[in-house]
BATORNU-276710 format. One line per 8 residues: their letters; for each residue x, y, z of C-alpha. Coordinates in nm, 3 decimals, m for minus. Layout:
BATORNU-276710
a	X,Y,Z ~ ...
***
This chain:
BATORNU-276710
xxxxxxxx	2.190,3.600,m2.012 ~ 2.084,3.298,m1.749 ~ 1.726,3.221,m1.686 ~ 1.812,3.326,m1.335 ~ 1.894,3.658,m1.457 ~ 1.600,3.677,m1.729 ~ 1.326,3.585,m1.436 ~ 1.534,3.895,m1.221
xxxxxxxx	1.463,4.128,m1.489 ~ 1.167,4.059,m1.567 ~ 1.045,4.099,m1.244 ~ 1.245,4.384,m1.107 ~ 1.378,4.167,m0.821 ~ 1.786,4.169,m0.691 ~ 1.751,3.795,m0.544 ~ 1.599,3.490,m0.685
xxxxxxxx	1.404,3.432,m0.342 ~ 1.012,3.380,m0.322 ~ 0.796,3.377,0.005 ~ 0.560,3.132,m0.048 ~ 0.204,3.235,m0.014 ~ 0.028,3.062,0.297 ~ m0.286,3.127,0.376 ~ m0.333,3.239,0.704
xxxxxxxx	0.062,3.327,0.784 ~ 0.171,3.528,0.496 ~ 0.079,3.911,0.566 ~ 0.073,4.246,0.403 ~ 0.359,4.320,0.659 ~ 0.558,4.053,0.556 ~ 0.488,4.025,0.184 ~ 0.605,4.425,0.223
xxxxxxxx	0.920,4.320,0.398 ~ 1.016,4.045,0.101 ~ 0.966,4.257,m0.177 ~ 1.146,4.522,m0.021 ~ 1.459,4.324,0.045 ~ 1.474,4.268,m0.293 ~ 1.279,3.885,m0.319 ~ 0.914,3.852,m0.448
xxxxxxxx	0.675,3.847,m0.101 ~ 0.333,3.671,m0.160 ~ m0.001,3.702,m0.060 ~ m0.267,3.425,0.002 ~ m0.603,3.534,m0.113 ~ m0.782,3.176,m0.140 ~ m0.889,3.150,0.193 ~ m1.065,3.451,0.212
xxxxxxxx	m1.333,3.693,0.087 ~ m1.300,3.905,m0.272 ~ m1.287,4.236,0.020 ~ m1.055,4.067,0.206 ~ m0.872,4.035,m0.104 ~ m0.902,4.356,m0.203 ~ m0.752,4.492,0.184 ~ m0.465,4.257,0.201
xxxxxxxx	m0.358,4.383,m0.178 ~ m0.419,4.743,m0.059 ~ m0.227,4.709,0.247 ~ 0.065,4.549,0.054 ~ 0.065,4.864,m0.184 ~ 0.075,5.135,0.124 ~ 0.403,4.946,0.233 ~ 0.607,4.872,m0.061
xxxxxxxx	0.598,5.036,m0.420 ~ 0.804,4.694,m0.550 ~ 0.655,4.362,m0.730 ~ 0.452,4.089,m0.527 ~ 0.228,3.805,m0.560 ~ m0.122,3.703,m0.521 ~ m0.186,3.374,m0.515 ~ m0.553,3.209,m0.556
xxxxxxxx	m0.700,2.840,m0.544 ~ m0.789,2.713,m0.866 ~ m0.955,2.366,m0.729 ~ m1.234,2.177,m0.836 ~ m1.582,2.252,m0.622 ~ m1.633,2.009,m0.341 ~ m1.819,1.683,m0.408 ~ m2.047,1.682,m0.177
xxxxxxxx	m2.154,1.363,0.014 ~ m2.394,1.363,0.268 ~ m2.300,1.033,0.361 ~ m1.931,1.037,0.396 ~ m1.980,1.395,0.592 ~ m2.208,1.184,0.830 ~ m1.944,0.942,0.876 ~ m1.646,1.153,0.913
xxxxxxxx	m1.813,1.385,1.210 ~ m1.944,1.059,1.373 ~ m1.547,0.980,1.369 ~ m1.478,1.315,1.529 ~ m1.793,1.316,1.792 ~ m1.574,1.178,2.059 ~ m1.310,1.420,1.989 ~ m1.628,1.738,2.022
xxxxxxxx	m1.709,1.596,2.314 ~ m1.401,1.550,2.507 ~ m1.378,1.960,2.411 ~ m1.718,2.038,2.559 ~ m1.929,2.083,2.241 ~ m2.181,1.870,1.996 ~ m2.084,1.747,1.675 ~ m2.190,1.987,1.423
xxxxxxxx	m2.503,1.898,1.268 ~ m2.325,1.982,0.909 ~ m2.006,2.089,0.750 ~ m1.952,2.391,0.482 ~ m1.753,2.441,0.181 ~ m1.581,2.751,0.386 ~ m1.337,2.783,0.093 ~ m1.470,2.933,m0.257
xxxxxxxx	m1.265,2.833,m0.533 ~ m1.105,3.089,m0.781 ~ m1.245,2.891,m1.071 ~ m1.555,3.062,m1.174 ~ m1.527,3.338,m0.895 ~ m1.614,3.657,m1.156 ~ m1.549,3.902,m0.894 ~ m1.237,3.770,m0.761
xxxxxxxx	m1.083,3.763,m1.142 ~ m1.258,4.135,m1.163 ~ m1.011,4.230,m0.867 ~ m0.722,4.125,m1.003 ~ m0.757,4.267,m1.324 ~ m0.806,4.599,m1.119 ~ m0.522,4.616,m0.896 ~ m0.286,4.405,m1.170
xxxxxxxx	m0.064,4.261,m0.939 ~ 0.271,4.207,m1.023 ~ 0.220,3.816,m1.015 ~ m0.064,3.618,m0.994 ~ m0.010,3.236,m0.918 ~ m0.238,2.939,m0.927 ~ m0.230,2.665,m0.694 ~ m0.417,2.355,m0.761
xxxxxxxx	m0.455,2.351,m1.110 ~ m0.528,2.639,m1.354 ~ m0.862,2.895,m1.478 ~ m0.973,2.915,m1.821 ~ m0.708,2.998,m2.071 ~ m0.916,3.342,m2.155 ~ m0.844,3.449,m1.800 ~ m0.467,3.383,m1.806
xxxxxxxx	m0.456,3.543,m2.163 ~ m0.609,3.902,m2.028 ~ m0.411,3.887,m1.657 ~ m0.118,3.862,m1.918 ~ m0.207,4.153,m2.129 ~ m0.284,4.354,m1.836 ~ 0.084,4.308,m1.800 ~ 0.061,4.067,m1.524
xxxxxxxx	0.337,3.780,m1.491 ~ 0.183,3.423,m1.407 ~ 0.313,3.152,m1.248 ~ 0.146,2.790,m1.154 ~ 0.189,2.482,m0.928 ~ 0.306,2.198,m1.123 ~ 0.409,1.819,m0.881 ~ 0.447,1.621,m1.247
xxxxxxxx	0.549,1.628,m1.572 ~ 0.216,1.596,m1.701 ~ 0.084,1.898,m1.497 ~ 0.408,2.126,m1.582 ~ 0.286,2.047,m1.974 ~ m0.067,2.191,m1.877 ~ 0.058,2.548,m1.770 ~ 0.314,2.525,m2.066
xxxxxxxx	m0.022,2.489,m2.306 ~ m0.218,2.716,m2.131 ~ 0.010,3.021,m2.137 ~ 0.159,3.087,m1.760 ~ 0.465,3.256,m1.782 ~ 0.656,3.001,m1.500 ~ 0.592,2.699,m1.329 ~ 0.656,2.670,m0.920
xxxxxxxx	0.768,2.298,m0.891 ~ 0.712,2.165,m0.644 ~ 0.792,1.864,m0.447 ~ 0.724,1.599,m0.210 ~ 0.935,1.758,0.071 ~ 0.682,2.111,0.087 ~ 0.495,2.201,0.362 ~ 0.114,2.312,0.304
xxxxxxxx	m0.082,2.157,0.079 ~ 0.002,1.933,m0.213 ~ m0.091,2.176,m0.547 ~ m0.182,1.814,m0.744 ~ m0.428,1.931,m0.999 ~ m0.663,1.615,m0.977 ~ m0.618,1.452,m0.587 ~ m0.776,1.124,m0.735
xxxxxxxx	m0.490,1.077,m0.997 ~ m0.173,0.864,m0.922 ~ 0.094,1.101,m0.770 ~ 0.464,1.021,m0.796 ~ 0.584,1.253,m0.500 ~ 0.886,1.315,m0.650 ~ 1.151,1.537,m0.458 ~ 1.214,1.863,m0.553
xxxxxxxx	1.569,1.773,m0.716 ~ 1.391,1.503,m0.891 ~ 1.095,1.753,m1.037 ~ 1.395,2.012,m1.134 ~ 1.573,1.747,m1.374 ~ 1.260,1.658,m1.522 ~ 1.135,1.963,m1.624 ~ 1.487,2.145,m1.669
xxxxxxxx	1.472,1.900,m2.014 ~ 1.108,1.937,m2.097 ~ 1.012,2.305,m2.102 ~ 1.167,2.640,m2.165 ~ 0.941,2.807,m1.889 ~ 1.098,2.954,m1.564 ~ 1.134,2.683,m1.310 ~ 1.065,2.766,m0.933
xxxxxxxx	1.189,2.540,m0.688 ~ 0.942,2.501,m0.406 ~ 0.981,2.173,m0.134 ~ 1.253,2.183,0.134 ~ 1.454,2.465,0.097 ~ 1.517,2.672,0.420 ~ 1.856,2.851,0.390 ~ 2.105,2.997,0.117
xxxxxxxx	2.253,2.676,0.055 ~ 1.954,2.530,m0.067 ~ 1.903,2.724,m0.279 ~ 2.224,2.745,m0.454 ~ 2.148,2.349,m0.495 ~ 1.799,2.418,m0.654 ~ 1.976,2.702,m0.907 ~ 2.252,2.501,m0.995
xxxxxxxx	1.993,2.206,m1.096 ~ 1.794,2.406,m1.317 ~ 1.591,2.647,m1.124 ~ 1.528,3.046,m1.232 ~ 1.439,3.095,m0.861 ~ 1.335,2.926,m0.517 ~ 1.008,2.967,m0.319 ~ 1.028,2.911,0.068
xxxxxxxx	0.762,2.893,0.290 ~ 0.820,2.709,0.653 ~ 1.174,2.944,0.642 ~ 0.910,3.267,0.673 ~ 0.664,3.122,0.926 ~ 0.875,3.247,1.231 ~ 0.922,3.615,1.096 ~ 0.723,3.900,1.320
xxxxxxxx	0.552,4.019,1.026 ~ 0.381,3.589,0.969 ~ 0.048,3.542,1.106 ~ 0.112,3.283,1.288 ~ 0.002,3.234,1.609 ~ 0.212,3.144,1.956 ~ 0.086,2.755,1.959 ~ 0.241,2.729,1.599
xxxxxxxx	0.590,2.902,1.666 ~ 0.647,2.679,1.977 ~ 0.548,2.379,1.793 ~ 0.805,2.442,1.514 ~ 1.103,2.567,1.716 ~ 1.069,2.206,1.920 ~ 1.133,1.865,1.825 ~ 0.815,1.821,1.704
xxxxxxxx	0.914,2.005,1.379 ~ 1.098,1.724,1.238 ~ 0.785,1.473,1.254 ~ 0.628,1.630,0.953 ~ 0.335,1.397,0.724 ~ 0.144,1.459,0.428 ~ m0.218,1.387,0.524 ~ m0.574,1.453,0.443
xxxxxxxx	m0.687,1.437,0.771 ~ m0.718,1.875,0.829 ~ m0.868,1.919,0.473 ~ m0.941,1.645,0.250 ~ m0.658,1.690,0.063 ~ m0.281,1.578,0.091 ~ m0.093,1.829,0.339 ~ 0.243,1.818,0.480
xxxxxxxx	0.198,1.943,0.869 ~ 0.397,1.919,1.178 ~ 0.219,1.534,1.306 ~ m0.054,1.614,1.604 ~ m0.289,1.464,1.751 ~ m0.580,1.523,1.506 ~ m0.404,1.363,1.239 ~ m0.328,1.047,1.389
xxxxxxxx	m0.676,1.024,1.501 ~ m0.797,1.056,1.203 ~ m0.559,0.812,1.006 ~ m0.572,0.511,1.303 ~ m0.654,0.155,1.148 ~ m1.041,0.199,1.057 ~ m1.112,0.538,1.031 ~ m1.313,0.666,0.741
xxxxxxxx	m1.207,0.914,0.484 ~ m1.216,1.242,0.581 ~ m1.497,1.493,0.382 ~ m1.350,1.658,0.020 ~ m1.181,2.005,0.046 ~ m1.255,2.207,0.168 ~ m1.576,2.060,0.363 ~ m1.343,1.848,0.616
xxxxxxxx	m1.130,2.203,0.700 ~ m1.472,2.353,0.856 ~ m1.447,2.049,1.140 ~ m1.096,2.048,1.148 ~ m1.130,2.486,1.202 ~ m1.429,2.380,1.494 ~ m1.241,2.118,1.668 ~ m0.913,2.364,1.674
xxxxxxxx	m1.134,2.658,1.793 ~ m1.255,2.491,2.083 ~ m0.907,2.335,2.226 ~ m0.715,2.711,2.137 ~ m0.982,2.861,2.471 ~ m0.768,2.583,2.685 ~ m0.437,2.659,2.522 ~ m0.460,2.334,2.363
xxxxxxxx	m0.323,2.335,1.965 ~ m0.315,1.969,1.897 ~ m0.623,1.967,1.630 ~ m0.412,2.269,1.447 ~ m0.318,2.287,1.100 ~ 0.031,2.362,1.175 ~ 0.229,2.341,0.799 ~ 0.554,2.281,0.732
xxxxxxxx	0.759,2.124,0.518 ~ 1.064,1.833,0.576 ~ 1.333,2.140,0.646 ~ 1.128,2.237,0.942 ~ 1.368,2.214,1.227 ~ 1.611,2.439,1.002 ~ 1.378,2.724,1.061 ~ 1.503,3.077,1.234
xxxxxxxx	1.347,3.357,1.366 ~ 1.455,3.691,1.267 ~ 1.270,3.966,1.060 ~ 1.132,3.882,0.696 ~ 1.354,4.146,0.522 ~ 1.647,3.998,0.721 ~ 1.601,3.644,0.603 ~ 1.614,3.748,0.280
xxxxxxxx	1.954,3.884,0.285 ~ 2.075,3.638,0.508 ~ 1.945,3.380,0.258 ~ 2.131,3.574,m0.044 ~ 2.432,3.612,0.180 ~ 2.470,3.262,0.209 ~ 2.372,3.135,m0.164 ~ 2.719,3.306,m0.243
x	2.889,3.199,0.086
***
């Protein structure tokens, strides 16, 4: 038996596809849609409350009695720095004030990390997920050791050798690799470490020789093709994201489906800029603002997302989507529009093609 067809059965699926979870596209709807084709859909549950949580895994459940994901943020609190904050909305004042508004007086930490989070790990030892995955490093080994027992399969980010080692020795059952080429945000564990960016082809080899864990194959892959390549170099599976963004049953909104079905989609760059952490987005004006010659580093994540959230609020009332976090990865301008479930079998249509 092939770790392709081990990581099948194990899961219950018929195609070794993944929607990647993206927080603030990926939906009930479409998670439903995935899973039902026969692929693993995802949830996002990091950007949100522990009832919010709780409703989006609900919702999932009324539409589809098959296996899918919740994913969670496992990064380190924000340091806090009153002075850099200062500096980095004195950057953006100009940008406030072309939109009609102050500069905030103060930024939040609008994202609560799953690392400590009681109630949050109390949910998901509830409901008991199919999958649980961790993106930006990993909880306490206690907490992977019961999701397991409750029966539930894990699976974490890993961009290195080093960090694909770490889930090894903690317990997760697979590691997502992923590389250079993936939209969203970089799932580094430690943003102030050096960071190889290697491609996802690259990651695969390394790790195909290193562990005996289920490799996922996340970074660039948009059609069938794809991910034949990413199977035949090692991977158990593939995880697309940008490939689901123009489905119905995504979240996203009109400013972000024009953007990537233009030529705009192949100008993609990693950058701090929205967050304070490495990103790969479709390039807009925000960004280069914030990276011209001089300009100051951004707050830590997720402190610099609340101005990023404010400026984008303000120029969406004049149709205006340029200070957007609009993610996507290098395959961008490969994306199609049809229905979730239809992608999916279009996709496993053409990995046998």
């Amino acid at each position: 038996m092939t770790s392709i067809q081990r990581f099948l059965g194990r899961l219950g699926l018929q195609h070794p596809i993944i929607q990647a979870p993206m927080a603030g596209v990926s939906t009930p709807r479409m998670a439903a849609a995935v899973s039902h084709a026969g692929g693993l859909g995802s949830l996002a549950i990091g950007a949100g409350t522990v009832a919010q949580a709780r409703q989006m895994i609900e919702e999932t459940r009324a539409l589809t009695d098959r296996p899918f994901n919740v994913n969670v943020f496992c990064h380190a609190p924000a340091a806090r720095d009153a002075r850099r904050e200062a500096a980095w909305l004195a950057h953006l004042a100009p940008l406030f004030a072309e939109l009609g508004a102050p500069v905030p007086v103060a930024l939040d930490e609008i994202y609560q990390t799953f690392l400590g989070n009681e109630a949050a790990f109390a949910l998901l030892l509830e409901q008991r997920p199919a999958v649980v995955s961790f993106h930006f490093g990993l909880p306490a080994r206690q907490q992977i050791a019961a999701l397991r027992q409750a029966g539930v399969y894990t699976m974490a980010t890993a961009t290195s050798v080093r960090e694909a080692a770490l889930i090894e020795q903690a317990g997760v059952d697979a590691i997502v690799a992923q590389g250079v080429e993936a939209g969203g945000h970089r799932g580094v564990f430690d943003p102030q470490a050096p960071d190889e960016r290697h491609s996802t082809s690259v990651l695969l080899r390394l790790l195909a020789g290193r562990t005996t864990l289920p490799l996922i194959a996340a970074g660039g892959i948009m059609d069938g093709q794809g991910i034949r390549a990413a199977l035949d170099l090692g991977a158990a599976a593939a995880q697309l994201g940008t490939a689901f963004v123009l489905c119905p049953e995504s979240s996203a909104n009109a400013g972000y489906r024009a953007k990537l079905q233009s030529a705009r989609a192949a100008s993609t760059r990693l950058t701090s800029v929205l967050s304070g952490r490495l990103a790969r987005g479709i390039v807009n004006r925000l960004i280069e603002y914030g990276e011209a010659p001089g300009s100051p580093p951004p707050a830590d994540y997720p402190v610099a997302y609340d101005a990023a959230k404010q400026l984008n609020a303000l120029a969406s009332r004049h149709g205006d989507s340029e200070f957007a976090a609009q993610w996507a990865g290098q395959g961008a301008p490969l994306a199609r529009e049809m229905g979730a479930e239809a992608l999916v079998l279009t996709l496993a249509r053409e990995m046998t093609a």
